[in-house]
Backbone bond lengths (Angstrom), bond angles and torsions (degrees), N, CA, C in turn:
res aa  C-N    CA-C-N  psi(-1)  N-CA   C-N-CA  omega(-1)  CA-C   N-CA-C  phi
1 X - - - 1.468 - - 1.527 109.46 -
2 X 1.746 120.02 131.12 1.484 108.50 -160.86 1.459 76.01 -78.15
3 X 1.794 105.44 168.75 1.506 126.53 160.83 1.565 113.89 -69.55
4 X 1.018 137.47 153.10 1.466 151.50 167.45 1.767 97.63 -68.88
5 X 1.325 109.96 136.84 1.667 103.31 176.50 1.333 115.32 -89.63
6 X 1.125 109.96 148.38 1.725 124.29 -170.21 1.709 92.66 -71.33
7 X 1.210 126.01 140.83 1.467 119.98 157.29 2.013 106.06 -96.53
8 X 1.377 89.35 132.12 1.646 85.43 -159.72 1.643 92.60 -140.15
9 X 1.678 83.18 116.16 1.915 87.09 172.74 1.498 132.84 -103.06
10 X 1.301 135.20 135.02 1.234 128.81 174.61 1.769 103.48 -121.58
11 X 1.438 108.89 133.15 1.134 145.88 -150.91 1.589 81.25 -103.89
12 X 1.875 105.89 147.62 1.712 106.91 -175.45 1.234 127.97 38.79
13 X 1.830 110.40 48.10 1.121 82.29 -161.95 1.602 102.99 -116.80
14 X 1.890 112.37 48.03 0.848 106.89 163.81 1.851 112.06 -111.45
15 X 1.379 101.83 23.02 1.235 110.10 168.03 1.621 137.81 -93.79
16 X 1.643 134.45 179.48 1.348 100.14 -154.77 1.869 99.32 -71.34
17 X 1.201 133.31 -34.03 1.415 137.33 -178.15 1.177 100.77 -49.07
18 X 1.276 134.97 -58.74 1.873 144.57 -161.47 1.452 70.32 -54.00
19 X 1.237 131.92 -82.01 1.651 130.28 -100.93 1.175 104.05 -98.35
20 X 1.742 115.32 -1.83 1.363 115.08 161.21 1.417 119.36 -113.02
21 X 1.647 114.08 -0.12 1.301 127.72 173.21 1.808 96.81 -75.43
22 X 1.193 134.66 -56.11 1.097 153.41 -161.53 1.499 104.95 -42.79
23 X 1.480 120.85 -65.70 1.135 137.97 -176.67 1.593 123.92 -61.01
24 X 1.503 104.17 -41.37 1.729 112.51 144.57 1.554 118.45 -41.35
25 X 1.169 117.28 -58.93 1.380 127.58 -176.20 1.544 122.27 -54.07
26 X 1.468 98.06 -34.99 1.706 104.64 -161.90 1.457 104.44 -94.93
27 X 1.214 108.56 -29.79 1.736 119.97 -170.95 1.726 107.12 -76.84
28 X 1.398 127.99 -42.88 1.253 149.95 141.57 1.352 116.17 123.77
29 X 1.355 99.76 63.71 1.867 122.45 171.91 1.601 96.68 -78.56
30 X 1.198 112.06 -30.67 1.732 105.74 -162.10 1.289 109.64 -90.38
31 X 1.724 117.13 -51.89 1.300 104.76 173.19 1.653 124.69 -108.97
32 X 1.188 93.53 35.56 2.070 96.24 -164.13 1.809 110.60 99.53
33 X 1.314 88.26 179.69 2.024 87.18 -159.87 1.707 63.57 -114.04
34 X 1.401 140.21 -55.37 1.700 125.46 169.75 1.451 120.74 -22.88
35 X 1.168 124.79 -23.50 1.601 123.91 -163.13 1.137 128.27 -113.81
36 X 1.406 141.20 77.42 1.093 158.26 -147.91 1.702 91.98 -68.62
37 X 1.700 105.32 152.38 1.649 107.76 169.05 1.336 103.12 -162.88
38 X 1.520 103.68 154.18 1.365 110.46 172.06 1.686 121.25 -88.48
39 X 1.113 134.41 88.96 1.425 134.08 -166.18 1.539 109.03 -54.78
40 X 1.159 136.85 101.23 1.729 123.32 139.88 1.057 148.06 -116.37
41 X 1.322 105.13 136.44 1.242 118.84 -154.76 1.493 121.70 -105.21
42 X 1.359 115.87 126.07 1.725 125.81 -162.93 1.618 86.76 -117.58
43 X 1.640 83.14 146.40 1.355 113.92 169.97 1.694 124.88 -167.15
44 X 0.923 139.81 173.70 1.232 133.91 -155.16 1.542 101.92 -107.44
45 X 1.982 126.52 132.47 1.264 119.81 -130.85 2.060 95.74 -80.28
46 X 1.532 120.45 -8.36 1.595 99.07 148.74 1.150 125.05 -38.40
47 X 1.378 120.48 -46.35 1.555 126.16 -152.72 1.731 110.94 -88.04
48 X 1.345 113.46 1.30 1.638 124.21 -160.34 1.772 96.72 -70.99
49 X 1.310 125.26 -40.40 1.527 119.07 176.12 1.717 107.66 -51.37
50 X 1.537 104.68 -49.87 1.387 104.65 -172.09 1.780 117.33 -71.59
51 X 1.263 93.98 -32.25 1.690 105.05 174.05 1.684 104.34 -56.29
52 X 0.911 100.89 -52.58 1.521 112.51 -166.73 1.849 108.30 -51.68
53 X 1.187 93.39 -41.42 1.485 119.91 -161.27 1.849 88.97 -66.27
54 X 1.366 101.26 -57.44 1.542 109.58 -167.83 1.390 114.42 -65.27
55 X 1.256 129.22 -24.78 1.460 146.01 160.91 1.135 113.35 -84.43
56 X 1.363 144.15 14.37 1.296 140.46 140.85 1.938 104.68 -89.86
57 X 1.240 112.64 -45.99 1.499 105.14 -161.52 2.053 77.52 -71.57
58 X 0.800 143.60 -14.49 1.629 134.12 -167.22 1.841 91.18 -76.82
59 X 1.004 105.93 -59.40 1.629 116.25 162.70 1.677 140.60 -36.57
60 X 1.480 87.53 -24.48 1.691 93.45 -161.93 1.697 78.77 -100.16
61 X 1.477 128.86 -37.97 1.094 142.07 -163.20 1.911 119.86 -42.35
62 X 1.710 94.91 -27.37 1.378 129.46 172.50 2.024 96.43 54.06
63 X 1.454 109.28 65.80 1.510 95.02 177.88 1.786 119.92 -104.35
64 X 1.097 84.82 150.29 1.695 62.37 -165.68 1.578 136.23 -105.37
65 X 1.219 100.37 9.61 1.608 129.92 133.96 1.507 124.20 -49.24
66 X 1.525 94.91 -13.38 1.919 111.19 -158.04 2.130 97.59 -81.32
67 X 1.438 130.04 52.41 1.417 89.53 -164.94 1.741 132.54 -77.00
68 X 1.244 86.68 0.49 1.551 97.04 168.08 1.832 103.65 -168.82
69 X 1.813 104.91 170.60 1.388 126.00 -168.69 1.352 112.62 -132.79
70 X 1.522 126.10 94.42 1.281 111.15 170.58 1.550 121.47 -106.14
71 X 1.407 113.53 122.52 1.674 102.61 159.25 1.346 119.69 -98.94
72 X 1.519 125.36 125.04 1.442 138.24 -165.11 1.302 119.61 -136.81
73 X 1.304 129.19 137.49 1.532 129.05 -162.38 1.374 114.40 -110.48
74 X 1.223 134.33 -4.16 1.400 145.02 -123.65 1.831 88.31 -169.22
75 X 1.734 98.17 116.27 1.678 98.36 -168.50 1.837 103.50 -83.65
76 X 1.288 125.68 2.60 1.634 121.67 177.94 1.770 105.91 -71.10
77 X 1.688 100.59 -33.05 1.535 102.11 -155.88 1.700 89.84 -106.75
78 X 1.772 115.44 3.70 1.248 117.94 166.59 1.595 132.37 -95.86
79 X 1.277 100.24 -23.85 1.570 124.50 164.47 1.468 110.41 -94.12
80 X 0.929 128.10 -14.90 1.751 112.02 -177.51 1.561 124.62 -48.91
81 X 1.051 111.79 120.41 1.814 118.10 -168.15 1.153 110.19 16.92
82 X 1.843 108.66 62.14 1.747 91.83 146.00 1.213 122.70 -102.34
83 X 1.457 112.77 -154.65 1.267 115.13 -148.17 1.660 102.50 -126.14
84 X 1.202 101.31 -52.32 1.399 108.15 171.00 1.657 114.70 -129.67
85 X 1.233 114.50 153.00 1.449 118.86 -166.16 1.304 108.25 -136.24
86 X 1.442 111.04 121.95 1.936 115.67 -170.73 1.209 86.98 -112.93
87 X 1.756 127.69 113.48 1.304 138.49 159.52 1.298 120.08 -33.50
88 X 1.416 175.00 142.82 1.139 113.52 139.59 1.813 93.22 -143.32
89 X 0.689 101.37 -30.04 1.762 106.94 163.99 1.618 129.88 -68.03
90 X 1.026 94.93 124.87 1.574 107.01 -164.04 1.772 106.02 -161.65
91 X 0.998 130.73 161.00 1.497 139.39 154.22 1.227 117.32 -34.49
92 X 1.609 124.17 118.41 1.328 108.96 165.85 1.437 129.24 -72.50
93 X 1.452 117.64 159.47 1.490 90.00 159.42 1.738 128.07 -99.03
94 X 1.610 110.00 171.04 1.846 95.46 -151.04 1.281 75.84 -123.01
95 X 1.736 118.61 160.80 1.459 117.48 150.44 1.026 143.18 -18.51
96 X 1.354 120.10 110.11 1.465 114.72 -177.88 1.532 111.33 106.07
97 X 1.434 99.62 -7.44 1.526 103.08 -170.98 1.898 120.07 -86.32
98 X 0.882 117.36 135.08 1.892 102.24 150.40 1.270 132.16 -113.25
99 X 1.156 121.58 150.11 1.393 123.09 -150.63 1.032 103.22 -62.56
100 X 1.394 141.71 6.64 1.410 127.60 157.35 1.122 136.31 -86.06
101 X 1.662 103.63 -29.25 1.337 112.75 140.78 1.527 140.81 -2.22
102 X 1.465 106.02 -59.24 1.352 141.08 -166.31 1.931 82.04 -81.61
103 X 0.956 122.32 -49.52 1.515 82.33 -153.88 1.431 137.30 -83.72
104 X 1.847 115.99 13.68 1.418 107.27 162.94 1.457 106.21 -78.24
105 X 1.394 128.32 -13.33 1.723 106.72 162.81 1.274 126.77 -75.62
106 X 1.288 112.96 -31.86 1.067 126.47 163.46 1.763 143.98 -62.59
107 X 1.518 101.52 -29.49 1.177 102.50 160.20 1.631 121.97 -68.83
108 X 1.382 107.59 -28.40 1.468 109.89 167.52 1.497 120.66 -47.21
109 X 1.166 92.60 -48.54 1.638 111.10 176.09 1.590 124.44 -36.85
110 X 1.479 109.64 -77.01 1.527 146.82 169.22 1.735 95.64 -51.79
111 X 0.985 134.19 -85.43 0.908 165.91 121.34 1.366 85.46 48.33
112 X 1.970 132.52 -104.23 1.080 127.03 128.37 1.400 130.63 15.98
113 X 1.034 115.84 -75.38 1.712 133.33 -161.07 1.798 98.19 -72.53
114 X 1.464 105.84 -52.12 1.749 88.77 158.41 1.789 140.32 -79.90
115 X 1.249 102.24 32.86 1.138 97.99 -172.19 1.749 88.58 -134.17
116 X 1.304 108.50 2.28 1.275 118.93 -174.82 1.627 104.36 -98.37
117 X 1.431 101.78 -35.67 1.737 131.81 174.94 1.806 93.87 -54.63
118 X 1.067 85.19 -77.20 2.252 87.64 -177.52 1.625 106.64 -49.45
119 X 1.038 130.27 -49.05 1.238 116.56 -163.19 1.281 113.17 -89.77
120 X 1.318 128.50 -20.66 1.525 127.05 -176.07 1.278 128.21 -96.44
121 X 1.589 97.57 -57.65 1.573 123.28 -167.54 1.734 102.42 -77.55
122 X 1.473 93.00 177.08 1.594 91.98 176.07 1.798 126.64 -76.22
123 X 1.117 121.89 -170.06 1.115 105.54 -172.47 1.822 120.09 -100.87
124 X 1.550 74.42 -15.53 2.059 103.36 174.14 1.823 94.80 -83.24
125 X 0.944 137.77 -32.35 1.168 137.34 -152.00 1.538 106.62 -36.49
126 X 1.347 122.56 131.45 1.920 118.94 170.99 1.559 105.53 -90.11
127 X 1.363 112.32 134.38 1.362 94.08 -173.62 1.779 91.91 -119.71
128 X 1.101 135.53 167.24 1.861 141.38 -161.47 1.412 86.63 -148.16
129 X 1.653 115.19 115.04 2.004 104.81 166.49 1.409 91.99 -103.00
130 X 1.233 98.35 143.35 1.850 114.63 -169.32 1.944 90.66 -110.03
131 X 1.314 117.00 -58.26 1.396 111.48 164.53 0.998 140.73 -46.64
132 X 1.696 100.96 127.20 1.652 101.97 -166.75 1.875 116.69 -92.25
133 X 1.149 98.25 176.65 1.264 155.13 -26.04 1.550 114.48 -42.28
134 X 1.933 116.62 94.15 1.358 112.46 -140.06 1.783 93.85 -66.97
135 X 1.048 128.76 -18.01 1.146 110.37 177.48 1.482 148.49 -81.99
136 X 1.620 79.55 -38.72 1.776 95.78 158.73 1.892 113.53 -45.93
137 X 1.487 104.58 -62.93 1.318 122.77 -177.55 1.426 111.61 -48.36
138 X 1.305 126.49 -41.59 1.688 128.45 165.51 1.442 104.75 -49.30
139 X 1.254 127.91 -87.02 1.508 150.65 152.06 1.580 95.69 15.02
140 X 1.637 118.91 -62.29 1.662 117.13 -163.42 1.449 84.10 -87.93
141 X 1.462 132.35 -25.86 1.799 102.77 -162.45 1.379 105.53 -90.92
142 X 1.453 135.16 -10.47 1.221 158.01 141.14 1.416 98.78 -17.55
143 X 0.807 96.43 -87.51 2.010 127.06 -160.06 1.609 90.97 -59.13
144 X 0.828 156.33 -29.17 0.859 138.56 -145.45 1.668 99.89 -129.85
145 X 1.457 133.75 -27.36 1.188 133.37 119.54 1.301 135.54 -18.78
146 X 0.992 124.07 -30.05 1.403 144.30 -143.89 1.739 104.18 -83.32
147 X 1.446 107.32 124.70 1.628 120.10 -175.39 1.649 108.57 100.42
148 X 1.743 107.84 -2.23 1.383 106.52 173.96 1.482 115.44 -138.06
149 X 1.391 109.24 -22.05 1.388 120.87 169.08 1.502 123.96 -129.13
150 X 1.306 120.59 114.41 1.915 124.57 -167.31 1.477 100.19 -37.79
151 X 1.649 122.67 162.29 0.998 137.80 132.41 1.284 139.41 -50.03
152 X 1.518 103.70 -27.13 1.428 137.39 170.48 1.527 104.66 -54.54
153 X 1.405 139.16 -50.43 1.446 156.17 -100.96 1.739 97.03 -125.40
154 X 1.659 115.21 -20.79 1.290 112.21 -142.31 1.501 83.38 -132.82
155 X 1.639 106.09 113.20 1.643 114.49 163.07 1.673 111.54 -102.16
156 X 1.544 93.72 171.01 1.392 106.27 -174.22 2.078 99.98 -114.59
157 X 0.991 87.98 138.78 1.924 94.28 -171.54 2.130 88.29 -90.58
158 X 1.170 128.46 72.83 1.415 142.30 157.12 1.586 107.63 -74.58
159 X 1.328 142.83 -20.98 1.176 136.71 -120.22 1.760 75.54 -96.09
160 X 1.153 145.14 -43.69 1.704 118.19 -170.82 1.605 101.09 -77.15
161 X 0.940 127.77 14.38 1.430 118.08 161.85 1.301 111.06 -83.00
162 X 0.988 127.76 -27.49 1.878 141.02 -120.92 1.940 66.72 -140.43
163 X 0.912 141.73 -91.89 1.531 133.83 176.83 1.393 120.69 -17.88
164 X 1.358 129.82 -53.82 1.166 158.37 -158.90 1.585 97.35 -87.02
165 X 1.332 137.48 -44.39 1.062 137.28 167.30 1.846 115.05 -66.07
166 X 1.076 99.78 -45.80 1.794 111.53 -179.41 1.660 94.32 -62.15
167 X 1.440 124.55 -53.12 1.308 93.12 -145.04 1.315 97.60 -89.54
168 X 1.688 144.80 -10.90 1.462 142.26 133.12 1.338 113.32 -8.65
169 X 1.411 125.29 -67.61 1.556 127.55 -175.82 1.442 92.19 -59.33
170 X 1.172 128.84 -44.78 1.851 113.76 -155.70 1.139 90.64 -66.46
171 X 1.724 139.58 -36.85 1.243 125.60 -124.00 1.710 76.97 -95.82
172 X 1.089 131.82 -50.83 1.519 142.75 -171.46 1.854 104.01 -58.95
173 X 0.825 110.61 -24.19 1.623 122.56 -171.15 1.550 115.82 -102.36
174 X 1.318 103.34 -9.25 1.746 124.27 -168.79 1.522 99.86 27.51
175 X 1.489 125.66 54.00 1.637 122.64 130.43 0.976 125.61 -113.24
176 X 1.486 121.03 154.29 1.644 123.00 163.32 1.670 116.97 -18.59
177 X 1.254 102.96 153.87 1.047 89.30 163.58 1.718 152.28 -104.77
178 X 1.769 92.85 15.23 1.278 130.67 171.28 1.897 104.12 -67.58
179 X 1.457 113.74 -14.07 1.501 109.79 -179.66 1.423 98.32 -111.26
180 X 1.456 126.28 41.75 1.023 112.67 161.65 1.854 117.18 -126.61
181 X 0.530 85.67 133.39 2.013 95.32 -162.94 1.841 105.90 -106.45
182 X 1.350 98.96 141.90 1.721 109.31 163.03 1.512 117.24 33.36
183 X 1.222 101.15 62.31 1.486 129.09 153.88 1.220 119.81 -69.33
184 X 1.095 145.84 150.00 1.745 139.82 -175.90 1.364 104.92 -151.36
185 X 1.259 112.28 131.50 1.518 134.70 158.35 1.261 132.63 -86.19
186 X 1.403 143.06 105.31 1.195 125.93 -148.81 2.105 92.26 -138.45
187 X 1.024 113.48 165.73 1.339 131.27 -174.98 1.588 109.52 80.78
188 X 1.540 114.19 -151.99 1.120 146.68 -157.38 2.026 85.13 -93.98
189 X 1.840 120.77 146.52 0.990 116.85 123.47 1.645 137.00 -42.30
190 X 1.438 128.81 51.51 1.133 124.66 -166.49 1.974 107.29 -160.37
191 X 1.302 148.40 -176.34 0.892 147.42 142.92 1.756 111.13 -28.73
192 X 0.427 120.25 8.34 1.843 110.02 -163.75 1.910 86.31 -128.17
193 X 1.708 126.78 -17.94 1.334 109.83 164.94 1.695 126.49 -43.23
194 X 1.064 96.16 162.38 1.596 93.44 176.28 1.735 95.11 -143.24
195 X 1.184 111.59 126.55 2.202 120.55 -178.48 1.833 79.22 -90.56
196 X 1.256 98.19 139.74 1.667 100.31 172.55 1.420 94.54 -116.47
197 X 1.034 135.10 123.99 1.885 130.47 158.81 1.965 109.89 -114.42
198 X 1.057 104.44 47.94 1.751 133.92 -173.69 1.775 81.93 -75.61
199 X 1.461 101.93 -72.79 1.262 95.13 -163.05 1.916 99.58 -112.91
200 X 0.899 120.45 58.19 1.304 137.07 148.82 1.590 107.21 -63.43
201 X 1.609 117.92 140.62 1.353 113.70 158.58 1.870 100.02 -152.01
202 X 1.434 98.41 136.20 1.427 122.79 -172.72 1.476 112.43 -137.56
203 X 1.102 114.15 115.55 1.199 134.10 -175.88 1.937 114.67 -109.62
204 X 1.516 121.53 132.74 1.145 111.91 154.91 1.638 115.43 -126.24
205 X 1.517 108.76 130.05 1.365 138.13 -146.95 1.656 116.19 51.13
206 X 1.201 111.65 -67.25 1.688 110.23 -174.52 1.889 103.88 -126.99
207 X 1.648 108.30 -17.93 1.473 113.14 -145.74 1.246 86.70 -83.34
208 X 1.435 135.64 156.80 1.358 162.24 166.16 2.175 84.35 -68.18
209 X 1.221 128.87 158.61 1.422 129.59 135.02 1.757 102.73 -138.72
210 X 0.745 146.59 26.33 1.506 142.38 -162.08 1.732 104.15 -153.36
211 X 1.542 95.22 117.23 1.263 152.13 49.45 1.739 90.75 -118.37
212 X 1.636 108.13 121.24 1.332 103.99 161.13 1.515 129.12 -91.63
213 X 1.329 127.21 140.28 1.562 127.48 -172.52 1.443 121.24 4.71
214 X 1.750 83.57 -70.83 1.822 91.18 176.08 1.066 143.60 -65.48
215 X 1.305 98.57 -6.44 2.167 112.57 176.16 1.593 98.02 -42.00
């Protein structure tokens, strides 16, 4: 029995993150090469030449996981009953900036985008914010969702922080970084984070080395 296709949106996604998130998605790294989906893709109506552009090469690509391609400018006809939602557009940040910076544009953003979440999309929908400060920005699209889509439902994309901290210890510890365990990220995406390696544990072959002297 074929599967029913997931309708699955990624937000900016005529930018360089979208446009390589996209191609993961459609080919079926994300949900199985079994799982057919409809890709759509939002972007802001400057970006509609390039959207367009990127949803044809998604097309020519012939995948067959691929069951449909939308490019859409307008978040009602971009949220409509999907299923899963890849944040990924948001404000960059520019020189000179800190990521906090970013977030009175950004709350506009999220802000929006969950109220777009309640009224459009489904009510199961998983939504992933890839835009930073990705956590803050979850936090407002949350809230603002809220009475139609769980709290449960809505992750924060932290994981190169939480990466970026692990592979520091390996590099100081000279092991892989597959021997490094329970790293923690704690604060804000912004200066005000804190990498905890308190309870980090790294081992090479059997030996404990962590917490070493110099921590």
């Amino acid at each position: 029995m074929t599967k029913a296709p997931f309708r699955v949106l990624v937000t900016g996604a005529a930018g360089q993150i979208g446009y390589s998130i996209v191609l993961q998605i459609a080919k079926g790294d994300v949900f199985g090469p079994d799982q057919p989906v409809v890709l759509v893709m939002l972007d802001i109506p400057p970006m509609a030449a390039v959207l367009e552009g990127v949803q044809m090469e998604l097309i020519d690509c012939a995948l067959p996981t691929l069951a449909g391609v939308e490019g859409v400018t307008n978040e009602e006809q971009a949220f409509k009953d999907i299923d899963f939602a890849f944040l990924v557009g948001a404000m960059p940040r520019r020189e000179g900036m800190e990521r906090k910076d970013l977030l009175a544009a950004n709350v506009k953003i999220f802000k929006s985008q969950g109220r777009s979440l309640a009224n459009f999309a489904k009510p199961t929908v998983k939504v992933l914010v890839v835009g930073n400060p990705a956590n803050t920005n979850a936090l407002v699209c949350a809230k603002y969702a809220a009475g139609k889509v769980p709290l449960r439902n809505f992750s924060a994309m932290t994981r190169l922080d939480h990466n970026r901290a692990t592979a520091q210890i390996a590099l100081h510890a000279n092991v892989p970084v597959a021997n490094v365990k329970n790293v923690i990220i704690w604060g804000n995406h912004s200066s005000t984070q804190f990498p905890d390696a308190r309870h980090a544990k790294v081992v090479k072959g059997t030996i404990p080395l962590w917490p070493p002297t110099w921590f």
